[in-house]
C-alpha positions as CSV (number, residue, x, y, z in Angstrom):
1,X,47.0,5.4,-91.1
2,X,49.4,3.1,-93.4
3,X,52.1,3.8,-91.2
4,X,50.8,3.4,-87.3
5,X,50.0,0.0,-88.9
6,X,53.2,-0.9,-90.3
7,X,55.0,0.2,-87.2
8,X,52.0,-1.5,-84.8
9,X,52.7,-4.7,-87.0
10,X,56.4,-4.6,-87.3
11,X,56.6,-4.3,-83.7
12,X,53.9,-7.0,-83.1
13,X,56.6,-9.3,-85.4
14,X,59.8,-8.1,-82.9
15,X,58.2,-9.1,-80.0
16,X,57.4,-12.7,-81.2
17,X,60.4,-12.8,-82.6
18,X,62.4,-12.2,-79.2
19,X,60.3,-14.2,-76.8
20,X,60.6,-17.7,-78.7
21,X,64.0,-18.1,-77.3
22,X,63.0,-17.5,-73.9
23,X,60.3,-20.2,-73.3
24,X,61.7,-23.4,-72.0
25,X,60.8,-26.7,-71.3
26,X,59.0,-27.3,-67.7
27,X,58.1,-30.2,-65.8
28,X,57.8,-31.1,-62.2
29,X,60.8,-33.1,-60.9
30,X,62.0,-35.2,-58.0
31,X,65.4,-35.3,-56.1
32,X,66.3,-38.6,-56.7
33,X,70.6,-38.3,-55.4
34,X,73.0,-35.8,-54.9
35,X,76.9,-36.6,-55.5
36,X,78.8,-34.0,-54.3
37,X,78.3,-31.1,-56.8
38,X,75.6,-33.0,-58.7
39,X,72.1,-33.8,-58.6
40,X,70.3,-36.3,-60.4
41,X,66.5,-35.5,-61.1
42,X,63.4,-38.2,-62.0
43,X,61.1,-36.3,-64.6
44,X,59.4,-39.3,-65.3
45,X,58.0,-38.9,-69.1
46,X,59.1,-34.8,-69.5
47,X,62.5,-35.8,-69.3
48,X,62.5,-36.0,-73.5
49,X,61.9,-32.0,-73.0
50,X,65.3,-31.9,-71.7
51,X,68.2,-32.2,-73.4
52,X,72.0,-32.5,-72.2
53,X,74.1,-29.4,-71.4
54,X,70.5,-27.6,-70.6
55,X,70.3,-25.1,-67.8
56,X,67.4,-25.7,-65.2
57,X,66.0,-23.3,-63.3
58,X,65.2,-24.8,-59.2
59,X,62.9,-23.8,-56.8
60,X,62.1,-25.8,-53.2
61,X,59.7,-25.8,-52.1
62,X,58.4,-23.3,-49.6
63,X,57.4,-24.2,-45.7
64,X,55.1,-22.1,-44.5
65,X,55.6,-21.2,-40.7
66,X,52.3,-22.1,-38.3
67,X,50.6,-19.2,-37.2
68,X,48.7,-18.5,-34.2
69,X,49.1,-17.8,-30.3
């Protein structure tokens, strides 16, 4: 009984250990310019989540076709 707990435990401990790392910061953005290979983002008051060198992660946003006849 001791020891399912220690492992259930010590495994509980690895997996918060290894998933800290992988939440980031998030906020919604705006395209304010593009320059060639860059773009420059507004995140209004999130931007202090951010820091230089960061990688962000993009999506656009989707259209959605009309449907019908």
């Amino acid at each position: 009984m001791k020891k399912t707990i220690r492992i259930l435990l010590s495994a509980i401990i690895v997996a918060f250990a290894a998933s800290g790392p992988l939440y980031a910061a998030s906020g919604q953005c705006t395209v304010v310019a593009i320059e060639k290979n860059k773009v420059i983002l507004d995140c209004g008051s999130n931007s202090g989540e951010f820091k230089v060198g960061d990688e962000v992660k993009m999506k656009s946003v989707s259209k959605k076709g009309v449907e019908g006849c």
